[in-house]
C-alpha positions as CSV (number, residue, x, y, z in Angstrom):
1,X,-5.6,-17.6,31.5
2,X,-8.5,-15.3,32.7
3,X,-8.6,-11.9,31.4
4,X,-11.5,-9.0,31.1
5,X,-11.2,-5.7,28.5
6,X,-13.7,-3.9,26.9
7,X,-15.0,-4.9,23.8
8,X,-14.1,-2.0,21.6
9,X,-10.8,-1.8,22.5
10,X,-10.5,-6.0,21.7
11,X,-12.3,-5.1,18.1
12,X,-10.2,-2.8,17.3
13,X,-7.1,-4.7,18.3
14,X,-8.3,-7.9,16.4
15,X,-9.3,-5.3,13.4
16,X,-5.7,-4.9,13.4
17,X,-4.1,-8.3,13.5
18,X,-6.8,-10.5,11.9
19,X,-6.8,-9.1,8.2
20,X,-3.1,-10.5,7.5
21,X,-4.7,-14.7,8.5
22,X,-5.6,-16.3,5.3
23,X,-9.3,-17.6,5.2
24,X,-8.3,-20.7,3.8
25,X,-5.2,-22.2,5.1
26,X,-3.6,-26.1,5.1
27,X,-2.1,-25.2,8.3
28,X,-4.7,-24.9,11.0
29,X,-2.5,-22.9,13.3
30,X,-1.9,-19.9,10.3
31,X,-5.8,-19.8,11.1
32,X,-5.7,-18.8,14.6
33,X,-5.2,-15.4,16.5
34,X,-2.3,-15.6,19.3
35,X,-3.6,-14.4,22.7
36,X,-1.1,-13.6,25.3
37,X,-2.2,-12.7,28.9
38,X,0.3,-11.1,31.3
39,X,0.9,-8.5,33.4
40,X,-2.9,-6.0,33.0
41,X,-1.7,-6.2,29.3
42,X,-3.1,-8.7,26.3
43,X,-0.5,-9.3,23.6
44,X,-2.6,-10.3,19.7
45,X,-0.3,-12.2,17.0
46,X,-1.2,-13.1,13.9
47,X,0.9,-14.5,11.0
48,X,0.9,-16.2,7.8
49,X,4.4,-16.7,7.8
50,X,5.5,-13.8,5.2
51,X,3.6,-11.1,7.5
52,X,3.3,-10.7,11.6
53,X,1.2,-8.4,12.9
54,X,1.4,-8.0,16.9
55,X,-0.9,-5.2,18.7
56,X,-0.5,-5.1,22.9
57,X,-3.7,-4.0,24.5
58,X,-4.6,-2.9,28.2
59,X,-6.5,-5.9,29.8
60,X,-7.8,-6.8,33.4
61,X,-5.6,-10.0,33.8
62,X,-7.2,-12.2,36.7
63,X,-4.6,-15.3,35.7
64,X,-2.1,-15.0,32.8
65,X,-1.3,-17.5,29.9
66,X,-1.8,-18.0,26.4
67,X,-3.6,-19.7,23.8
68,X,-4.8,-19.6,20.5
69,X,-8.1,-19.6,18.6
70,X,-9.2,-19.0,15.1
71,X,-8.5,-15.4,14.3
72,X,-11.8,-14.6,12.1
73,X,-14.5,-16.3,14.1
74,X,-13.3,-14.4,17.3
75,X,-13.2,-11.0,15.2
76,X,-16.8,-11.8,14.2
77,X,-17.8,-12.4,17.6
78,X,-16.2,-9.7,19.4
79,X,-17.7,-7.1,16.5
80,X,-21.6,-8.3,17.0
81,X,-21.2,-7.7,20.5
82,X,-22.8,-4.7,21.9
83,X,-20.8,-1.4,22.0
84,X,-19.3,-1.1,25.6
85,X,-19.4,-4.1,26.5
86,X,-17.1,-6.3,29.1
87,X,-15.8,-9.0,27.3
88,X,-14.3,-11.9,29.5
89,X,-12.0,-14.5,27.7
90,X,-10.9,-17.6,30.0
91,X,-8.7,-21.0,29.2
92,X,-11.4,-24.0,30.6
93,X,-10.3,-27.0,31.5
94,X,-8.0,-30.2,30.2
95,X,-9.0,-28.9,26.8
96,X,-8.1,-25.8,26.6
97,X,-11.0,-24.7,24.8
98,X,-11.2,-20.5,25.2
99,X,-15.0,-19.5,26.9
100,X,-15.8,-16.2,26.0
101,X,-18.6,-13.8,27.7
102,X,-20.3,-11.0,27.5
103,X,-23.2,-10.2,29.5
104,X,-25.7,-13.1,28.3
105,X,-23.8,-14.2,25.8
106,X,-20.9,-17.2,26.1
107,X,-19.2,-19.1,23.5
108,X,-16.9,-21.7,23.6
109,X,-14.0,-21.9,21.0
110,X,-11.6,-24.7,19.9
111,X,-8.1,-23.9,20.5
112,X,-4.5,-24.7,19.7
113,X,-1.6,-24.7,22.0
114,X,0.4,-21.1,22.4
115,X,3.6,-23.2,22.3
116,X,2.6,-24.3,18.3
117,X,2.6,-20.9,17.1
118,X,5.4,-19.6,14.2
119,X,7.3,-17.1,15.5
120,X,8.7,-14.5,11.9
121,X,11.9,-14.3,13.7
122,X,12.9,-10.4,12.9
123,X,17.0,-11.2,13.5
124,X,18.9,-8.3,13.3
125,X,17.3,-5.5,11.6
126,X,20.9,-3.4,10.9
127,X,19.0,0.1,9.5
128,X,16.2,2.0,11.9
129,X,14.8,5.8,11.4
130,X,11.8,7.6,12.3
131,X,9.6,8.9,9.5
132,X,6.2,10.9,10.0
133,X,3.5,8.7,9.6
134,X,2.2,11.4,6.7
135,X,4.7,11.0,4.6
136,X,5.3,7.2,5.0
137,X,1.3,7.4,3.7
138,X,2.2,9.6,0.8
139,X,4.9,7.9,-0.3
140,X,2.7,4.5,-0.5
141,X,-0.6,6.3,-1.8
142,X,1.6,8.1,-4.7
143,X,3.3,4.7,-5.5
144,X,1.1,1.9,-4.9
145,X,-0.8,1.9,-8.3
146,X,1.9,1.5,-10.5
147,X,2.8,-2.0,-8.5
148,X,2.6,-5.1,-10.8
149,X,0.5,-7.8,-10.5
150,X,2.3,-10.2,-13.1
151,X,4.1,-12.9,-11.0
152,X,6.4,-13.8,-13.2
153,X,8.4,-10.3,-13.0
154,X,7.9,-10.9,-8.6
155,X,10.7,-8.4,-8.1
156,X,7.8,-5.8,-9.9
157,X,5.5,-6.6,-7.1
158,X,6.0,-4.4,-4.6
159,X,7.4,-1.1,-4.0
160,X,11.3,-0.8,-4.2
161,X,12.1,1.7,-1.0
162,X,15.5,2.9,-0.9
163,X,17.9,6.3,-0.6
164,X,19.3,7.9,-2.6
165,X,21.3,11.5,-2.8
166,X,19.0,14.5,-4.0
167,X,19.5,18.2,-5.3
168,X,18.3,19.6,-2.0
169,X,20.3,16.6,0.2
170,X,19.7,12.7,0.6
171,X,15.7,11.9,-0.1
172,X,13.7,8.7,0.8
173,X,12.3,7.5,-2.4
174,X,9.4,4.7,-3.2
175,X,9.1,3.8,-6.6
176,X,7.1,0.9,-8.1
177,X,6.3,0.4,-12.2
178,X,4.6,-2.7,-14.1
179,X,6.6,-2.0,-17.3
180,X,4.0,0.3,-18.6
181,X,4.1,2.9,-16.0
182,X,6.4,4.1,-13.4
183,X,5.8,6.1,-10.1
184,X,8.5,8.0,-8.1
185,X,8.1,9.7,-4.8
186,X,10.6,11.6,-2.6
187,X,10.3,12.7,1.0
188,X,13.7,14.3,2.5
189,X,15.7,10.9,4.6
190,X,15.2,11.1,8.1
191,X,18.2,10.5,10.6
192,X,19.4,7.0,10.0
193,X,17.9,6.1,6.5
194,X,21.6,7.0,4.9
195,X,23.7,3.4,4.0
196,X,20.1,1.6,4.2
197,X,19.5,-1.7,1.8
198,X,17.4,-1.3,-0.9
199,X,14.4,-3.2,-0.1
200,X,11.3,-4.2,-2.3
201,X,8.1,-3.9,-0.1
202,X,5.5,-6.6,-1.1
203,X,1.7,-5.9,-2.0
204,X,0.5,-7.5,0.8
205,X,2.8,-5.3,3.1
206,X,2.0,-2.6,0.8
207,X,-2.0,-2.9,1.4
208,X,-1.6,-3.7,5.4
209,X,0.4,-0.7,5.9
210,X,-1.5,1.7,4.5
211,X,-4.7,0.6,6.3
212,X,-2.6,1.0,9.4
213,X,-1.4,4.3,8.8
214,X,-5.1,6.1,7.9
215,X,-5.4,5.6,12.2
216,X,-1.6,6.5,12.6
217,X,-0.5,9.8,13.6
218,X,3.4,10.9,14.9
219,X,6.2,9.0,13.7
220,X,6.6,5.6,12.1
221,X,9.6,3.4,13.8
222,X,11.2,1.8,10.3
223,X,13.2,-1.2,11.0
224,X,15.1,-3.3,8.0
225,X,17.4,-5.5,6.8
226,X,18.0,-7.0,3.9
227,X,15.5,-9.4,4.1
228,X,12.9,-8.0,7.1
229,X,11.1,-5.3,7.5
230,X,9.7,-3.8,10.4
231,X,6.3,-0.8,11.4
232,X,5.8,0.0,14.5
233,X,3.4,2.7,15.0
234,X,1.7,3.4,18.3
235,X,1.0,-0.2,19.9
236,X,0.5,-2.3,16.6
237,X,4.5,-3.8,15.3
238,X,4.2,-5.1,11.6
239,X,7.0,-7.1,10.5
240,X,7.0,-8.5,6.9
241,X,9.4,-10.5,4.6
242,X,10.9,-8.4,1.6
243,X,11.0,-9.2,-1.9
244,X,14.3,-11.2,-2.5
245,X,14.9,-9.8,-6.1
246,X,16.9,-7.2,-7.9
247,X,14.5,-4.2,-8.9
248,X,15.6,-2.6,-12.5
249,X,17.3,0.3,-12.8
250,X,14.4,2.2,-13.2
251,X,16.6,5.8,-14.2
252,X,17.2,4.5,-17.3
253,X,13.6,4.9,-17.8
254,X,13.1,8.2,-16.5
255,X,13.5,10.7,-20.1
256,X,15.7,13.8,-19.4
257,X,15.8,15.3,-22.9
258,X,12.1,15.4,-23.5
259,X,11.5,19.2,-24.7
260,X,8.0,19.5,-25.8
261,X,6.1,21.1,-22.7
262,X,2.1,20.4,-22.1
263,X,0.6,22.3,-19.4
264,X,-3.4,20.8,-19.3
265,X,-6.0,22.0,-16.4
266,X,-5.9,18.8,-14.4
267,X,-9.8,18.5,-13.8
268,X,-10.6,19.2,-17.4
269,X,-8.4,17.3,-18.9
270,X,-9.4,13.9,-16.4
271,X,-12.8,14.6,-17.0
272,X,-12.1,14.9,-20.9
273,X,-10.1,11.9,-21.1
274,X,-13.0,10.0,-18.6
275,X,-15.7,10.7,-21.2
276,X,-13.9,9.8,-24.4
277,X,-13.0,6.9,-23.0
278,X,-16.3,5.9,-22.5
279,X,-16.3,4.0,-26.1
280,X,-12.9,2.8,-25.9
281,X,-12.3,-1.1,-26.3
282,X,-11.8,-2.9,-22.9
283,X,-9.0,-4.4,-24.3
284,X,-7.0,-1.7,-25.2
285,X,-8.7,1.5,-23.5
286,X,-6.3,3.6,-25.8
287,X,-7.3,7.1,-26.2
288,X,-5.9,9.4,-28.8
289,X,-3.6,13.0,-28.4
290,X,-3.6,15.4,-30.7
291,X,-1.4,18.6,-30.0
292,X,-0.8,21.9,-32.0
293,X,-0.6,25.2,-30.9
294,X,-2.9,25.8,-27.5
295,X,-5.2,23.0,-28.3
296,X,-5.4,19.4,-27.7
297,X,-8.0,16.8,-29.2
298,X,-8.6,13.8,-27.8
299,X,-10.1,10.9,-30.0
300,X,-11.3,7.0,-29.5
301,X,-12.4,5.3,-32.2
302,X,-13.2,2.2,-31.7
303,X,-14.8,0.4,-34.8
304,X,-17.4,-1.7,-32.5
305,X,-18.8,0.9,-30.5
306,X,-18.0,4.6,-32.9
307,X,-15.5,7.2,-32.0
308,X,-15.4,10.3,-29.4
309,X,-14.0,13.6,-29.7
310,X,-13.4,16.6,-27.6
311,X,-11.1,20.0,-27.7
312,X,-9.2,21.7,-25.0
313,X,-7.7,24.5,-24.7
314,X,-3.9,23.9,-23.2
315,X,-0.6,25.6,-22.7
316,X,1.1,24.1,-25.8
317,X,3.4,25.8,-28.3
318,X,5.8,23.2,-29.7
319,X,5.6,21.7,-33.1
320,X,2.0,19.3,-33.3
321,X,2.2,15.7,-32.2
322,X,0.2,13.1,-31.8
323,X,0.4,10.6,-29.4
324,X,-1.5,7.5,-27.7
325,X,-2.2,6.8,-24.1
326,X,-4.1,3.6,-22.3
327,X,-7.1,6.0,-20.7
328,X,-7.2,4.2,-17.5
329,X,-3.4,4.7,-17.0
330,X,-3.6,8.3,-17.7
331,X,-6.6,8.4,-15.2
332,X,-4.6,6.9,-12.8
333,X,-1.6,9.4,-12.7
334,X,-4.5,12.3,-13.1
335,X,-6.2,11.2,-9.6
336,X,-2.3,11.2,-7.8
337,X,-1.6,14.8,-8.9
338,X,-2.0,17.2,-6.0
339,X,-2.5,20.6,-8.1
340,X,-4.6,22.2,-10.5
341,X,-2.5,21.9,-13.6
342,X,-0.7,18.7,-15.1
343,X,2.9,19.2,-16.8
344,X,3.3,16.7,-19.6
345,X,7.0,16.7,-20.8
346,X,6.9,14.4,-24.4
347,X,9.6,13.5,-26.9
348,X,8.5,11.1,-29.7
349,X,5.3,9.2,-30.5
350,X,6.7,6.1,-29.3
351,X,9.1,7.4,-26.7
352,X,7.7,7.5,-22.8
353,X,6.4,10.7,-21.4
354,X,7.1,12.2,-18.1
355,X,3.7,13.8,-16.1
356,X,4.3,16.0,-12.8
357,X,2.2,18.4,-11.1
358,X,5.0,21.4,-11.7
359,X,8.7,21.2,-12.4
360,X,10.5,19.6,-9.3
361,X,7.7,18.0,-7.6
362,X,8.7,15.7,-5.2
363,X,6.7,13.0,-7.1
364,X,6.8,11.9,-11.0
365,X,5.1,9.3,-13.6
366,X,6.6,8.2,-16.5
367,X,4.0,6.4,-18.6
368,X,4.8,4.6,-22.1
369,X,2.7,5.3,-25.3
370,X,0.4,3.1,-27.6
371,X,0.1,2.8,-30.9
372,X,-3.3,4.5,-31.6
């Protein structure tokens, strides 16, 4: 193999594929980067056998071949090279070993034969559609918070993708909770999304994805099964295992007869609740609401470090209630909401509260109480 390309468009590639290799791994090959010469293109593969990641580049290919070297020490070296430069990479002798140059600069790099490289064998994916890369992103950033970390409860940890029929027509939703908040998001279901599995995203995926998509622009390609998923946007294809769980029915969650109606200034109120909170127990971060007509007071008290008050004025005239929230949860939901007012919807002390931006926005929370 005997290839040249220039070195930013080899960074960016390896910026791509490299972040899914594990730094520490019993299995040397899950180390390494797969490089693939053929044809003026340069194929990248990396794996660590839940998650492939596979970007084609454009490359000056003298002899093709393949071969593999360790994904994080050739990242490294390709992103301390000068900008612009030529970088060649070339197979040497019996060994194999891959020499790399750039201008003064040569390194030699133990490899690994191409042939010993896992392969996440897609099979057949039986559901594709095109979503806008956009609202792929939306539907992840408005959803990816609420994803549990508790391993135990795996089918919790990711985010349960799926369609399902709306007012307005069918809707692609993401939804993800960890039992103490829930996050929904709708975007309308492209062309071929109807009849899909429901399919629970992992974390991992989750995270890889949505560093992907903050380049992406256009459509998505979304490829799934049952068990695989499948990205592909521009010249980067992700393919990931799912979840193999049964997410809850999360509906049963979701209150429909709560009919007291909080309308709060969403920066006031976040800032309000960020500074009470200030004194709050780590352990329990539990901030107090207290509701009569047009006002709300918000209290900590917290017998180690004192307590914390402050007033707002709100859109509030049902009868008074108070009512206890984890801060950071609250905060959370706050920094999702795209608008300048907050709609609370609550019931009872103890019973969970639903939070959109306005009445039939495509997104919702539900978040449960504390005992305050």
């Amino acid at each position: 193999m005997k290839v040249t390309i220039e070195q930013a468009a080899l960074l960016k590639a390896l910026g791509h594929v490299h972040r899914v290799v594990e730094r520490r791994n019993t299995i040397p090959i899950l180390s390494n980067v797969l490089i693939r010469a053929e044809e003026r293109r340069l194929q990248l593969k990396a794996t660590d056998l839940d998650i492939e990641v596979t970007e084609v580049i454009e490359a000056d290919v003298s002899q093709a071949g393949a071969t593999t070297v360790p994904a994080h020490v050739l990242h490294d070296i390709v992103r301390k090279l000068p900008d612009g430069a030529q970088v060649s990479l070339e197979q040497t002798g019996d060994t194999g070993q891959l020499l790399l140059r750039s201008g003064r600069s040569r390194f030699v790099l133990q490899s690994l034969p191409a042939g010993d490289f896992p392969d996440l064998a897609a099979g057949v994916l039986s559901h594709a559609f095109d979503v806008p890369a956009t609202e792929l992103r939306r539907l992840i950033e408005k959803t990816q918070f609420a994803i549990s970390t508790e391993e135990t409860r795996y089918y919790l940890n990711g985010i349960y993708l799926h369609c399902v029929a709306g007012e307005a027509g069918a809707v692609l939703r993401a939804v993800a909770t960890d039992g103490h908040r829930l996050a929904q998001a709708d975007t309308p279901a492209p062309a071929g999304a109807s009849g899909m599995p429901g399919v629970i995203v992992p974390k991992k995926t989750v995270a890889e994805i949505q560093k992907l998509l903050a380049e992406a622009s256009g459509e998505v390609k979304v490829e799934l099964s049952s068990a695989k998923v499948r990205f592909t946007t521009g010249s980067v294809v992700f393919t990931s295992k799912l979840i193999d769980g049964t997410f809850p029915d999360y509906a049963r969650v979701i209150p429909t007869r709560n009919d007291k109606r909080l309308t709060v200034e969403l920066a006031e109120f976040a800032g309000s609740v960020d500074r009470v909170s200030t004194i709050s127990s780590e352990r329990g971060r539990a901030v107090k609401l207290a509701l009569a007509d047009g006002k709300l007071t918000l209290s900590v008290n917290n017998p180690d470090a004192g307590q914390a008050t402050e007033e707002l004025s709100v859109d509030y005239g049902e009868t008074p209630l108070e009512i206890g929230f984890n801060a950071r949860y609250l905060l959370d939901i706050t920094q999702q909401l795209d608008g300048d007012t907050a709609l609370f919807k609550l019931a009872e002390p103890g019973s969970p509260t639903l939070i959109q931006d306005r009445e039939g926005a495509p997104t919702l929370y539900v978040l449960m109480p504390m005992r305050v």
